[in-house]
N, C-alpha and C positions, 0 to 999 in steps of 0.2 A: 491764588493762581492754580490753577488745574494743573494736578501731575501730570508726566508726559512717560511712557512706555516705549524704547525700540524693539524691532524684533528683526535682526539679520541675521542674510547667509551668504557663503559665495557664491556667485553663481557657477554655472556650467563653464568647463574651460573654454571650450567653442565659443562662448557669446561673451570670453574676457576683453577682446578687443573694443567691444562696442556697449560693455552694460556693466555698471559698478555691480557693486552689491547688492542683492535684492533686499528691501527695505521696508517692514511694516510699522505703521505707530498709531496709538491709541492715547486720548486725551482720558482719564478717568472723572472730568468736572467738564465745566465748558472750555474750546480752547481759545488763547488770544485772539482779542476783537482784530485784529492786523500782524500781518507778518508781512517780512517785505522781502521778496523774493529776487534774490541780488546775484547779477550776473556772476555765471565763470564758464569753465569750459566744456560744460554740459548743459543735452537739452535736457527738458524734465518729464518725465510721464508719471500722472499721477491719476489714480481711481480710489475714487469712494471708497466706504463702506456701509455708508449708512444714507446721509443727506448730500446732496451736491454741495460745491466746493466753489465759494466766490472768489474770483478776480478783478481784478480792473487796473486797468496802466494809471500811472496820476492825472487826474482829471478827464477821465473816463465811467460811464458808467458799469455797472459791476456784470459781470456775465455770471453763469452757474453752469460750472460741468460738473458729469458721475464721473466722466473721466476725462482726462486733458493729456495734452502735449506744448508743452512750451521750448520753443526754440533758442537759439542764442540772441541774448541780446546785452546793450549797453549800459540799461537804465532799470533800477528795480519795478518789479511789479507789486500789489498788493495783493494779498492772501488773505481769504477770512470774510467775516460781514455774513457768515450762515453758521446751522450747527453742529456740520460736519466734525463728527467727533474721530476717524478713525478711515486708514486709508494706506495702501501701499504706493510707495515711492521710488523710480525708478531715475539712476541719471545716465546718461546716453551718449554715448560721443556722437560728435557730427558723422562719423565714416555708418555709426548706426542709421541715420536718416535714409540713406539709399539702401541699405541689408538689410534693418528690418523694417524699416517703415513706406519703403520705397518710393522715397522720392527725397531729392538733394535739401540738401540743409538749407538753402538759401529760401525756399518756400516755407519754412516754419520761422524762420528770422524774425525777433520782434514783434512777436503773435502768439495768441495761445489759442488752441482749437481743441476742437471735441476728438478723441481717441475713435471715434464712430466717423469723421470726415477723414480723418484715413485709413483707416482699417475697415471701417466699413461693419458689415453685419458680425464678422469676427469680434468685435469690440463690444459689442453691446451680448452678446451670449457669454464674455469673457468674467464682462462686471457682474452678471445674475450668478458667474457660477464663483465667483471668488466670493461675494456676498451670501451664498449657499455654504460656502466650503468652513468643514470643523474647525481647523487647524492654522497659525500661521507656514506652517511646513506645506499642510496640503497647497495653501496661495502661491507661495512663492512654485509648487511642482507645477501647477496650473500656467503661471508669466511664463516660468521657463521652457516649459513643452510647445506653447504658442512660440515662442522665440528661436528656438531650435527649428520648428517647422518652418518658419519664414527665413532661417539663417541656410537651411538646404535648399532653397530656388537659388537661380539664376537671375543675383541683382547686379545690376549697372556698380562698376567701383570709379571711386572718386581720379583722377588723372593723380599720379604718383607723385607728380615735381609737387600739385597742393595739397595730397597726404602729406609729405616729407613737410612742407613748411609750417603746417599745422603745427606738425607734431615737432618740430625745433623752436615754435615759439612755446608752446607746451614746456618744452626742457628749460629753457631761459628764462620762464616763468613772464615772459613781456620784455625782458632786458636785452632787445637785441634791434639793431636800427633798420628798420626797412629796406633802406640800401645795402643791409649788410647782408640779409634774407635774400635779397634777388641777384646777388653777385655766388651766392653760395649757390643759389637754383640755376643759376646761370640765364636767368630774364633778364629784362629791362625792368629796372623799379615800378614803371607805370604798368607794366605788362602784368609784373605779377600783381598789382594792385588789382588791377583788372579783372581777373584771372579768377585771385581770393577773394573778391567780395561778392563775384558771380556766383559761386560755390558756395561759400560760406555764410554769405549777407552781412557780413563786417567786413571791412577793411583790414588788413594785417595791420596798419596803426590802431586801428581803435580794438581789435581784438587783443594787441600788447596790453592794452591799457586797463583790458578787462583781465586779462592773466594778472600783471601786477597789483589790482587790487582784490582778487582771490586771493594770491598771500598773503594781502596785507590785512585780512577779515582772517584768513586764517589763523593768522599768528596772534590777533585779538582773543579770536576763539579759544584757543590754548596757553594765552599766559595777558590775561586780562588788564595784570598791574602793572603791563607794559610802560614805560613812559611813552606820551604819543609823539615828543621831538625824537628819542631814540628810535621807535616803528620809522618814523619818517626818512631817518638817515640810512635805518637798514633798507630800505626797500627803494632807495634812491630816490626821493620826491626831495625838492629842493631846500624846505621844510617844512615846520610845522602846519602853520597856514598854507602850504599847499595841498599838504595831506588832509585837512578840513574840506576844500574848496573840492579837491576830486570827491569826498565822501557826501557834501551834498549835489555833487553833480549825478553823481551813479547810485546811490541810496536814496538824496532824499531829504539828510538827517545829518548832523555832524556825528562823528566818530561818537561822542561822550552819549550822543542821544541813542545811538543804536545798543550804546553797549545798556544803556537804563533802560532801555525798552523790549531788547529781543534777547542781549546775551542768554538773559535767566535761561528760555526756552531752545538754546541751543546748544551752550556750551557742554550738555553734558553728553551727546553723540557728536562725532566728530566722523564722516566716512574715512575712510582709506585713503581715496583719493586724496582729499582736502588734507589732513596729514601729510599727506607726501608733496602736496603741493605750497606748504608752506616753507619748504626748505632753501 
């Protein structure tokens, strides 16, 4: 298995609301034939460095970006299938969608597009010059100047009551019942259902269900010899076999196959976020 290299930093305070840590990685051999790109509460953007970067939904044919944007979604994607060795990674809240990418989260939903279909000619001068550039420091000054410049226009912001609810299912980590979400925003259940998945392209139920299973990859991620009936009790799935049955719903894989297959190549980065979200 080819070693795997991180290289972070934080970003700029201005762009903390909307963009983790800027993230570079580098395979030193070839890197896994598959990776399987598992929802949470980020979208992703991600650019080359070298070869384009295969996708494909399951049972889909495989696309190739230098650079991408993948939205939120329910169901893992696949990663891999070329030989792209090396590449910066960015994750992005949804409020980023309209600030820097300008346009609402619900159009990148369940999709992954070329970083050049919306950014346009900016995107493709961005990849020649991070691809040019000495330095992981010089790249990330590069994402971050682009960022800041898009973060100083005048973008459309999301309506407040569906930032707030966002960001309280966020806190809850999924543990919180839809009715209880729209009595708190003070909607009608259906309203705000309505409302978040116009926005968001999830429903606030199927968005919980993606927040709870971020914890619940996360907590894998950092303490592996979990027992999987215990994971299941902490995280409230009713048990074991159900914590199975969401994992080939939204993976793909059961629990035991992700961890033989992908842990190796993950557990040893953990972002910031993903830590604080497993709590």
């Amino acid at each position: 298995m080819a070693g795997l290299e991180h290289h972070t930093r934080p970003v700029h305070p201005a762009l903390r609301p909307y963009v983790g840590d800027l993230s570079g990685y580098a395979y030193d051999g070839d890197p896994p034939t598959l990776h399987r790109g598992l929802p949470s509460r980020h979208l992703t953007l991600v650019i080359t460095l070298d070869e384009p970067l295969g996708v494909a939904w399951p049972g889909s044919p495989v696309e190739k970006f230098d650079a991408l944007v993948g939205g939120l979604h329910s169901t893992a994607v696949h990663v891999g299938a070329t030989p792209s060795r090396a590449g910066v990674q960015l994750s992005l809240t949804p409020a980023a969608a309209r600030v820097l990418l300008g346009l609402p989260p619900v159009e990148l939903a369940s999709t992954v597009v070329g970083l050049d279909d919306v950014l346009g000619r900016p995107a493709r001068a961005l990849i020649d010059q991070l691809r040019e550039a000495p330095s992981w420091d010089a790249r990330f000054d590069l994402l971050e100047g682009l960022f800041l410049e898009r973060w100083a226009g005048d973008a459309p912001k999301v309506r407040p009551e569906l930032g707030w609810a966002w960001q309280r299912l966020c806190e809850r980590g999924g543990a919180i019942a839809v009715q209880e979400l729209a009595a708190e925003v003070g909607w009608s259940r259906r309203h705000l259902t309505d409302r978040f998945t116009a926005e968001f392209g999830l429903a606030p139920k199927v968005a919980a269900r993606v927040l709870r299973f971020e914890r619940t990859v996360g907590r894998l991620r950092r303490r592996p010899e979990i027992r999987l009936a215990d994971l299941s009790a902490h995280f409230g799935y009713a048990d074991q076999a159900h914590l199975t049955r969401e994992f080939r719903a939204i993976a793909g894989c059961s629990p035991r196959q992700w961890m033989a297959e992908e842990l190796p190549n993950v557990q040893d980065f953990v972002p910031a976020w993903a830590a604080e979200s497993e709590a």
